[in-house]
N, C-alpha and C positions, 0 to 999 in steps of 0.2 A: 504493500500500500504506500509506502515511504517515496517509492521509486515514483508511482501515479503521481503522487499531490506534489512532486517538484514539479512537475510542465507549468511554463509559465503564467498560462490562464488560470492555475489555480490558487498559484501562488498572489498573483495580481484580487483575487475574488476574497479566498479567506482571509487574507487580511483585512479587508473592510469591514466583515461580517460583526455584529453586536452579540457575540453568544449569545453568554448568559442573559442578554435582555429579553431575547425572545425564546427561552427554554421553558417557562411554564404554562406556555400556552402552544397549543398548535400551531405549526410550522404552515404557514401559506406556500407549497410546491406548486410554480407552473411548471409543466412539462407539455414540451411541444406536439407529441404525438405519442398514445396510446399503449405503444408499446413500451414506453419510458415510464409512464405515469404510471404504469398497472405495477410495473415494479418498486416501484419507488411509495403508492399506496402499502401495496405488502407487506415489505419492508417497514416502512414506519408505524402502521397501524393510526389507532386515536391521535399518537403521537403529532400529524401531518395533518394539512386538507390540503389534497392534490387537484391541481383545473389543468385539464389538457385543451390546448389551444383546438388543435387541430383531432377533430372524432370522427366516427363508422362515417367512411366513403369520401372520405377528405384528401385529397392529393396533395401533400405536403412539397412537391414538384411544383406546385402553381398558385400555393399558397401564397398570399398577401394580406399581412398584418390587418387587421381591423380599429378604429376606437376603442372597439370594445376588449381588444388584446390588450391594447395599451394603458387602459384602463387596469388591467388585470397587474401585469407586468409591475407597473406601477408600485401595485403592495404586494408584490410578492416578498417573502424571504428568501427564495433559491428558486433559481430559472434552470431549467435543465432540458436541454437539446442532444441531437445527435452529434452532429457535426459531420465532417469529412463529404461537404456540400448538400446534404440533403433538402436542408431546408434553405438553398439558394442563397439568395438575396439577403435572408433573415439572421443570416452568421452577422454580417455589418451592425444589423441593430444588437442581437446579444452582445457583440463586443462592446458597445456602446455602454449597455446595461451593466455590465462586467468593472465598470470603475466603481457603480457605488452599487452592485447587488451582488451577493454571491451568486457562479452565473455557471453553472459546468457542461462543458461537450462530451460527453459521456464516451459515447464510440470512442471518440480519438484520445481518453483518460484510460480506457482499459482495454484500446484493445491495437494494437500494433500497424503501425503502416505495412509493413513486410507480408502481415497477414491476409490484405485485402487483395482482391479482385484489383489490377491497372484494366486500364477502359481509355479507349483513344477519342472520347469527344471531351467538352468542356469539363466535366467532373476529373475526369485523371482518376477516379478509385469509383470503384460499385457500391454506395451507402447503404443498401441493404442488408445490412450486418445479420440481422433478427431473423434472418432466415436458416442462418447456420444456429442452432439453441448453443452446441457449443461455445461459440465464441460470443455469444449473446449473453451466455453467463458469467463471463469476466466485466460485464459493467456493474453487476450485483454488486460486488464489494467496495467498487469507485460511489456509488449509490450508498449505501452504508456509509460507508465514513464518511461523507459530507452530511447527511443528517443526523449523524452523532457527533458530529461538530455540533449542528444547530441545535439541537436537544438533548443535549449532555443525559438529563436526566434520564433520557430511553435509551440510552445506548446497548444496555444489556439486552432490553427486550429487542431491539435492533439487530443487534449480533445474531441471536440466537434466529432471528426471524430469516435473516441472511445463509444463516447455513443450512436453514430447512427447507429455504428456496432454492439453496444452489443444490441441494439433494435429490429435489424436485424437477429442477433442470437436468441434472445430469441423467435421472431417469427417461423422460423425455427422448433426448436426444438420443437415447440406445433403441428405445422404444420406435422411434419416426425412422431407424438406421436396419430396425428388425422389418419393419412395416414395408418400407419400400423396396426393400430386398426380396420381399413377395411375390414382385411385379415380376413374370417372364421377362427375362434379358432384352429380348426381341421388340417388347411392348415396352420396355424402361424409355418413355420419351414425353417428357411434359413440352408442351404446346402454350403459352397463352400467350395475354394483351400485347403487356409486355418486358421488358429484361430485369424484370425482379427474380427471380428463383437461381441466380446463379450460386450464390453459396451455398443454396440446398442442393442443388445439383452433385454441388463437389463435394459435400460433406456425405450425402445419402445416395452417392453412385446413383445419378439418374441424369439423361440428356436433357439439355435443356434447350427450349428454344423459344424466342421473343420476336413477336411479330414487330413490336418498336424495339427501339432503343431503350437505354435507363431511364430517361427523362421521357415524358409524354406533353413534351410543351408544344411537340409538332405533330400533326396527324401522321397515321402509317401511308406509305405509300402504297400506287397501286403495284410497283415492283417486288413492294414487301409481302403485300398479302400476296401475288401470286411465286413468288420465292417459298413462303411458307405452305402454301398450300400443293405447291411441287414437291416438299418434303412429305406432306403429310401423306403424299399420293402413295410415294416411293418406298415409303414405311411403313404404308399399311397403319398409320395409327387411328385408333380406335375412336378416341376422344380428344376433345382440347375442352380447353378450360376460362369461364370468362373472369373478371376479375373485379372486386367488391368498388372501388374507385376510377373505374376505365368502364366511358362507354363502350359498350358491345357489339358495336356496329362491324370493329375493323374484325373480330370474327364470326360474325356473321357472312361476314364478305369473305373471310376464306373457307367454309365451310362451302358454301354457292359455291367458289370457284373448284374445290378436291371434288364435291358430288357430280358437277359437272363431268368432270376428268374421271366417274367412274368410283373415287374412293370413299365408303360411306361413312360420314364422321360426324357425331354426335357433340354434345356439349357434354360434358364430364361435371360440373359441377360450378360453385363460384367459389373464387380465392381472395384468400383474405391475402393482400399484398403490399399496401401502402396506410393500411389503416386495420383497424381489429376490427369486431362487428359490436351487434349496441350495448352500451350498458344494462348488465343485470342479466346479460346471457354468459354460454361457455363459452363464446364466440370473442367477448368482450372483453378476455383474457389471455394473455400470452399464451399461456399455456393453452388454452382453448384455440386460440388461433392456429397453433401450428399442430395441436389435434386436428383442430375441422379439416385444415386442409390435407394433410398426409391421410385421414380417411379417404377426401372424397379422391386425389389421386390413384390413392391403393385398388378403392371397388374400382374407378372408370377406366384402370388401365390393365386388369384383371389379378389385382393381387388381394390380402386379406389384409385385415389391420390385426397384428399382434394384442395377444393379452395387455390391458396394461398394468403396469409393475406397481407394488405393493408403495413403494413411495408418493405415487400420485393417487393414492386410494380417497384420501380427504378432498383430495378437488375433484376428483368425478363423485364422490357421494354428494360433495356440495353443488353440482349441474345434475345429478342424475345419470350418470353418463356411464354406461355397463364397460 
């Protein structure tokens, strides 16, 4: 943890911070997207009241600040982002923020440049961290210690909460690694909107392919949908997949054009890719999100989904979820 909190942005943020002024009372956490917030909820418990800027079907890609963010921002006590370009334009203002708010880029706090995906358009790196659980649970403990900064008093119950989560993850991601490994070799080929699944890809041996780019600030072309839908011919793949934040249209338009050519392919399911699903579902949960989607991959590309492991038994009791 020692090695994390030297980067400059952090060092630049906890020092401004008021600990103890604001430790007997709940910590105001913005977190910019869903995926951040749900952990960073967890973690802290009563401790925290977390607002995520950005919720179900929001494309942090094309996001832009509101009043009503900066309103939020405003009283926050810890702002907390990905970084490593996800949220664009928005790194300028948290930097901003970052003189007088404790402000942290989580991704780029815990988890390694060496590590990511290089991408040759405007990003330079694949932001899509949260799709490998792996490496997604090396920002748990960058998370932790920054709100045991800010609420000394919970720190224990912090900790403790932190290693039950990271035990939760690690089961997960053996889990999603059994699950996709189900898939016939043959039929291992997810399809969708577009080039988010690349760390799942590499983490859970499965091809991946993106009808766009990483960013969706541009429509797909017509080259791209019939590129992809030339693979989809030539692979005989079964299904593709539309995506919870991406209109649907550009696979619609490849589906028309593989059926056309003979190849008959179905919608496989919706993925949760840029955003979780709503509050108060399993969907609505990290962990639920990368359940939902490793099921609906597993059925539509003909594999099973694995038992799941006794460490996540509390959060499928608490969804329901066999």
């Amino acid at each position: 943890m020692a090695a994390m909190l030297s980067r400059p942005i952090l060092l630049a943020t906890l020092s401004l911070a008021p600990f103890g002024a604001i430790a007997q009372e709940p910590v105001s956490v913005v977190a910019t997207v869903g995926m951040i917030g749900d952990i960073a909820q967890t973690l802290g418990g009563d401790c925290i009241a977390v607002e995520t800027m950005m919720g179900p079907g929001i494309d942090p890609h094309l996001y832009q600040a509101t009043a009503r963010d900066v309103q939020t921002l405003n009283r926050a006590g810890l702002i907390l982002y990905s970084g490593y370009g996800l949220e664009g334009q928005l790194g300028d203002v948290f930097a901003r923020y970052a003189e007088r708010v404790p402000t942290l880029a989580v991704s780029e706090a815990g988890i390694a440049r060496e590590d990511l995906i290089a991408t040759d358009d405007a990003y330079g790196v694949d932001p899509h961290l949260w799709m490998d659980v792996s490496l997604w649970a090396r920002i748990v403990p960058v998370i932790a210690g920054q709100l045991s900064e800010l609420a000394p008093n919970c720190a224990t119950t912090i900790d403790a909460n932190a290693e039950t989560y990271g035990a939760e993850l690690a089961a997960l991601h053996d889990w999603t690694r059994q699950t996709i490994a189900s898939i016939p070799q043959t039929q291992r080929i997810l399809v969708t909107a577009h080039d988010a699944f690349a760390y799942y890809g590499r983490a859970y041996d499965i091809e991946v392919a993106g009808i766009q780019g990483i960013s969706t600030q541009s429509e797909a072309a017509i080259a791209d949908i019939r590129q992809t839908a030339d693979l989809i011919v030539e692979r005989e793949v079964p299904a593709i997949f539309v995506e919870s934040t991406i209109n649907p249209r550009t696979i619609q338009a490849v589906i028309e054009a593989a059926n056309q050519a003979g190849q008959p392919v179905e919608i496989g399911g919706e993925l949760f890719s840029d955003a979780m699903g709503d509050p108060d579902t399993a969907g609505g949960t990290y962990i639920g999100m990368i359940h939902s989607n490793t099921t609906a991959i597993a059925e539509a590309l003909g594999g099973t989904p694995a038992p799941l492991p006794q460490a996540l038994a509390d959060w499928a009791a608490q969804w329901t979820i066999e």
